[in-house]
N, C-alpha and C positions, 0 to 999 in steps of 0.2 A: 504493500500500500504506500509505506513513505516513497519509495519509487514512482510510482503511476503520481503522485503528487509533486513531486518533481519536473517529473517531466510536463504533465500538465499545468503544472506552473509558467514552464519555460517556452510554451505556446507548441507542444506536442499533442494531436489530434486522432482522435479515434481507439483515445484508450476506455472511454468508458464500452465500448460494443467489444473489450478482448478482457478475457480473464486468467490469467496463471491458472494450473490447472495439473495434476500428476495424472499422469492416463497409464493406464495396465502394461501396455507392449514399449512407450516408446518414453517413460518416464515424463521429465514436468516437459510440459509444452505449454499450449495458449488455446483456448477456444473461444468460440464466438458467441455472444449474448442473442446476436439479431441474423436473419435470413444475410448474405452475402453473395451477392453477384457476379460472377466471373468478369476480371478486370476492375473491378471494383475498388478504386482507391480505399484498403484498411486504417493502415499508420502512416501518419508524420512524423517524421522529427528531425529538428532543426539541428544543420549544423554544429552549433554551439556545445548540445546535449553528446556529440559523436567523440569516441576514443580515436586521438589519429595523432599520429607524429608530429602537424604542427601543433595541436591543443598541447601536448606535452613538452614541446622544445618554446612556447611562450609558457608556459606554467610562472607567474611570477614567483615563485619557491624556488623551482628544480631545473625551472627552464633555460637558466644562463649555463649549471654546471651540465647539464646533460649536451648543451651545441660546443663547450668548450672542450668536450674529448674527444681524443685524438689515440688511433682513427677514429672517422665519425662512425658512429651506432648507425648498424643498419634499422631500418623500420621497425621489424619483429623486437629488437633490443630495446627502443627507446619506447613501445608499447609496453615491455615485460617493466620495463623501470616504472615506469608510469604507474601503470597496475598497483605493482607491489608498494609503492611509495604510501597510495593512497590506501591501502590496507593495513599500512602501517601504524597510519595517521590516528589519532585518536581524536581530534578536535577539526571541524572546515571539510570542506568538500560533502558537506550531507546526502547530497543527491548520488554521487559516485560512490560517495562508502555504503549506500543504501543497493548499489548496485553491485559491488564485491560480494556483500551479505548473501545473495540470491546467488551467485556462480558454486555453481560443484566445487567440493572440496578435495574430490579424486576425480582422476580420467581413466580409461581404457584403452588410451594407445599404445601401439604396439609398444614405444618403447620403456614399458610398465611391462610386459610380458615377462617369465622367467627364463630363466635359456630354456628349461622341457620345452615349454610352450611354443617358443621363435622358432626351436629345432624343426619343429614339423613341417615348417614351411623355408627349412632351409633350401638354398637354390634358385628360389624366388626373388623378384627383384624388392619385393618386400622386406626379405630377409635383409639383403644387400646392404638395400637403403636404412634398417633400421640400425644397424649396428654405427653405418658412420653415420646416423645421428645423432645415436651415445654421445661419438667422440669428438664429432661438432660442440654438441651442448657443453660436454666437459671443457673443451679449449675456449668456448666462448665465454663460458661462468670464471674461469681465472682472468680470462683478460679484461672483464667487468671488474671484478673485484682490482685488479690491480690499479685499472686505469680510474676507477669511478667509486667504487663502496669503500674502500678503505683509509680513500682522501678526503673523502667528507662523510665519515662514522655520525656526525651528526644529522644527517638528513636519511642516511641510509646505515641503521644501525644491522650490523653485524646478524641479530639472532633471527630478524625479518629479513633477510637479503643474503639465505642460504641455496646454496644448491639446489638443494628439492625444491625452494620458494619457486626460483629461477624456473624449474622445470615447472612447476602447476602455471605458471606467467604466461611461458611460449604457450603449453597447452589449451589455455584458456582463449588465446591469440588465433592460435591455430584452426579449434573446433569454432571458435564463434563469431571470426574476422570475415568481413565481406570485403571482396577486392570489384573496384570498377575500373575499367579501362577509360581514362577520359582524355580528349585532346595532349594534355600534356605531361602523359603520363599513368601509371596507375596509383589508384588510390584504394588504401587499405582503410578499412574503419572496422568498431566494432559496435554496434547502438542498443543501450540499451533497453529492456522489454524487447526487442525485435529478433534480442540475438537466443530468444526461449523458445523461438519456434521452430519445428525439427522438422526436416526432411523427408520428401516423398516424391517418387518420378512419375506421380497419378495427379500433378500439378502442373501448370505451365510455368516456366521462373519469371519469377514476378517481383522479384525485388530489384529499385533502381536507386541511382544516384543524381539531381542537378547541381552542376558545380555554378550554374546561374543564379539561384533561386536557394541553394546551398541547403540542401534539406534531401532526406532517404524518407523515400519511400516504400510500403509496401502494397502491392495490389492482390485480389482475391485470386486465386492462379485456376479458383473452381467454382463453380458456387457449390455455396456451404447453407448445410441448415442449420438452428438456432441451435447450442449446445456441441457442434463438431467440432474437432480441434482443425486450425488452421494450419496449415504449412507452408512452406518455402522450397522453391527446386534449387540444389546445389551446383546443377547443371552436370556436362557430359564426366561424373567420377569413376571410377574403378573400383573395384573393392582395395585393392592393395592401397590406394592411394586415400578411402574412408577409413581403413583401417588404420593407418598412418597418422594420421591429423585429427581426425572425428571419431575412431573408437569403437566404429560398429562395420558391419557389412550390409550388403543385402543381397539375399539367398537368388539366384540364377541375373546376377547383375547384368543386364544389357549391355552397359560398358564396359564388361571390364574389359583390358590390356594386357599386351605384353611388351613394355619397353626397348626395344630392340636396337642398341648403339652400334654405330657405324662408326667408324675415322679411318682414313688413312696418315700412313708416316710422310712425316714431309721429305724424307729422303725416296721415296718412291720416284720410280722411272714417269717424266712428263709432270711431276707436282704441279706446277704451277697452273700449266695450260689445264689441268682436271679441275682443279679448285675455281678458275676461270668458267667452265664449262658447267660446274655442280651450283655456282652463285648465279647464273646465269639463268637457272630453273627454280633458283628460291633453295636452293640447299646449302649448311653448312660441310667445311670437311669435317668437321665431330658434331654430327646430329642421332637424333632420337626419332627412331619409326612406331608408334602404336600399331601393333597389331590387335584383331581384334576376330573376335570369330568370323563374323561376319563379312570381314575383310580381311585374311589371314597373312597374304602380302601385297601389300599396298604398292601402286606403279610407281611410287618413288622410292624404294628399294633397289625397284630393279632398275632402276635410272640409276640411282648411283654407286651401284655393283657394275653397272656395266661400265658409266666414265672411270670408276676406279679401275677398273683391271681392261683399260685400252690398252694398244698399241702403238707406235709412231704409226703404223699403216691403217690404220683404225681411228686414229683420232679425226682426220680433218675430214672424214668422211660425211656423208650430206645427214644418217641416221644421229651421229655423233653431235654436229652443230645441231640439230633438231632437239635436244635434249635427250635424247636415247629413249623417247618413248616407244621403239621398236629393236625387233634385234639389231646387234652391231653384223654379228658373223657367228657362226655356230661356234665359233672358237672359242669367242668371246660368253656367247650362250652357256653354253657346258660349263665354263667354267665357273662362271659366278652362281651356276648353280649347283654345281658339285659341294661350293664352299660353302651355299648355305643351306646344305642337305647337311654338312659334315658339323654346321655351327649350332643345327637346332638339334641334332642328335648327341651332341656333346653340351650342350643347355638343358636337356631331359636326364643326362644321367646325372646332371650334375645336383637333380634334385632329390632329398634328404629320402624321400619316402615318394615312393612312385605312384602314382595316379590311382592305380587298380588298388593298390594299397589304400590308400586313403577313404577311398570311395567304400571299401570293407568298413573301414572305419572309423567312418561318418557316426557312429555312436556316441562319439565327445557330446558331452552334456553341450544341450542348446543354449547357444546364448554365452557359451564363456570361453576363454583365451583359445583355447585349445581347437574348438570348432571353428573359433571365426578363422585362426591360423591355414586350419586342413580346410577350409571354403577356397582364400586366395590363393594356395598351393593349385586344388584343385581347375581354379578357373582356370592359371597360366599355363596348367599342364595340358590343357585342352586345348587351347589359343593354339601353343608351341603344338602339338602336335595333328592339328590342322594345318598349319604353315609346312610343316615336314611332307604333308601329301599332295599338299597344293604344289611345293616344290618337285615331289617326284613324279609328280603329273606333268609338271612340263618339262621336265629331264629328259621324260620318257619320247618328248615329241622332237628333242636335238640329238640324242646319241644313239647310234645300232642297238638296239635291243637283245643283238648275239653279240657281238667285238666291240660296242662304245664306242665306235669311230664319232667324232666331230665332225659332219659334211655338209655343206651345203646341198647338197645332192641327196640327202636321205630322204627317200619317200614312205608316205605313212601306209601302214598295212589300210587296202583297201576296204576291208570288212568293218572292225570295229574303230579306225583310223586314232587309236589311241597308243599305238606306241611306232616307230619308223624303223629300218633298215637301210643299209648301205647299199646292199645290191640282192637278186634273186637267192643268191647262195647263201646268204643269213638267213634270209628270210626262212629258204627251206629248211636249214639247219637249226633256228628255233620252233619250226612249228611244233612239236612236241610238246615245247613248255607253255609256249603261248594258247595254243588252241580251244583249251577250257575257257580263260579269259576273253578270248575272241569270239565265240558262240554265246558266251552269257552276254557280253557285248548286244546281242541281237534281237 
């Protein structure tokens, strides 16, 4: 209540028609007093009321020492300070200390997991990612303390601006922070009441920002009847990446991913003209491809498998300047695809506990570390190993199906035209193994 009176004080609008609220499956959220109309301006709230890196670098307290360390705090740091500051506080800021009051006092991100727990989804770029987050947070909490908590004990005593503090900060940042992309940039916030309403992809995303008008809005993303809890879309997430930050999953996620990083060495044959030719189609030489069920290898993969492993004779060819959206040369074919037959089969073993495995034992109590672990193992091993057949699917239409020759010249079996030959004499001398394949074909 002292919240909503705050806010309502500070000319925030449409809290009387939303109520706090604990709901059975998805904990406290918010529901609605009144019918709710799809698009339906919910909430306002003004700038002023919003957590954002400039409200904390003017802080007249905190806000000179927080812009005079060096290096500067990235965003996420000068929130965690922010935060914890006024947590700390015992007198002033009523409306924000009224707002810590309501934040969870523990998270469920992954990196709260025990190693049992993270093990199961070792392999995963979950796993990966959480570990050097560990050791981000750790390296980031010393150089806070050194640069900032220990030069002014007085504004940031020591017992509130511990480690764990630090880590429930980011968390809090993480799970509840809304980013906009706006002309000049992105803009992080976090608003209070707004940031209690939980997620559902049975919404349209409906939460925006004006940097005119300087106020976040929420709009009804459904209509709702009186008494339903309201939600927010968090937009296109994966499980690995909810589990990560927000602390939950959700069970057959449409989105999820499989992060798949590309570079090449800059000492490689032709560096320069390739990186030329990959910026030229919107690619980085160290980028990140989603793969995703439903798209298991995306045409900019095979774009920049194929500029990475040109030739001098290959490169200034007319497919080449075109961005490689066709083949270069079977040569070239075969080969970037041998590599990433051999990259998702050495990405599948590398995982802790195999798929079939998992999928036995899916019996981890619902709802805790352990299941939501074996869920994102499970998606990615799926991801990856649709991308592995999508890939020998079209292996199978550049290399002999008896010798793997690389030719231009291989013709596809005329029957079920799903795998090629070099010449008649392969052909006859697989038909044996092929023939099953080729009649069910039919």
């Amino acid at each position: 209540m002292e919240l909503q009176k705050w806010l309502i004080n500070g000319g925030a609008e449409g809290l009387s028609c939303l109520q706090l609220e604990d709901f059975p499956d998805t904990g406290r959220g918010v529901k609605t007093l009144r019918p709710l109309k799809s698009q339906e301006v919910v909430l306002t709230i003004p700038e002023s009321f919003l957590w954002t890196a400039d409200v904390a670098t003017n802080d007249p307290v905190i806000g000179t020492v927080i812009r005079s360390v060096e290096p500067p705090l990235s965003v996420d740091d000068i929130l965690a300070v922010f935060l914890l500051f006024i947590k700390s506080c015992k007198t002033g800021y009523d409306g924000r200390r009224a707002h810590v009051e309501l934040l969870p006092t523990s998270y469920t991100a992954s990196i709260f997991f025990s190693d049992e727990e993270i093990e199961i989804c070792s392999g995963s770029s979950l796993y990966h990612l959480t570990q050097k987050l560990k050791q981000q947070i750790r390296d980031d909490y010393i150089q806070l303390l050194n640069n900032l908590f220990s030069k002014h004990p007085d504004l940031f005593p020591l017992e509130g601006f511990t480690q764990d503090a630090y880590i429930w900060a980011l968390c809090t940042i993480w799970s509840r922070g809304m980013d906009f992309q706006l002309p000049d940039g992105q803009f992080r916030c976090i608003a209070p009441f707004a940031d209690m309403l939980n997620h559902s992809l049975d919404v349209e995303i409906c939460h925006t920002y004006d940097p005119q008008l300087k106020r976040l809005q929420i709009l009804a993303g459904k209509n709702y009847t009186t008494g339903e809890q309201v939600f927010i879309n968090y937009g296109l997430v994966p499980n690995n990446r909810l589990l990560r930050l927000y602390g939950f999953i959700l069970l057959d996620n449409p989105h999820d991913s499989y992060d798949l990083v590309l570079t090449t060495h800059h000492q490689a044959p032709l560096y320069s003209q390739k990186v030329a030719l990959l910026e030229s189609i919107g690619l980085q030489v160290n980028s990140i491809f989603p793969l995703k069920l439903n798209d298991p290898l995306p045409l900019n993969v095979l774009q920049y498998l194929r500029i990475q492993r040109l030739t001098s004779s290959e490169i200034s060819t007319v497919a080449a300047r075109n961005g490689a959206k066709v083949r270069i040369s079977s040569r070239n074919e075969a080969e970037i695809l041998k590599a990433l037959r051999e990259s998702c089969e050495d990405l599948l073993s590398g995982f802790g506990i195999s798929l079939e495995k998992l999928e036995e034992k899916v019996a981890y109590q619902r709802g805790s570390n352990a299941w939501a672990a074996a869920h994102v193992s499970i998606g990615e091993q799926k991801i990856l190993k649709t991308t592995l057949q999508k890939v020998k699917e079209l292996l199978a239409l550049v290399i002999c199906a008896n010798c793997g020759k690389a030719d231009e010249n291989n013709k596809r079996c005329g029957r079920c035209r799903k795998v090629v030959y070099c010449g008649v004499d392969c052909q006859k001398s697989h038909y044996s193994e092929h023939k099953v394949l080729c009649k069910a074909s039919e």
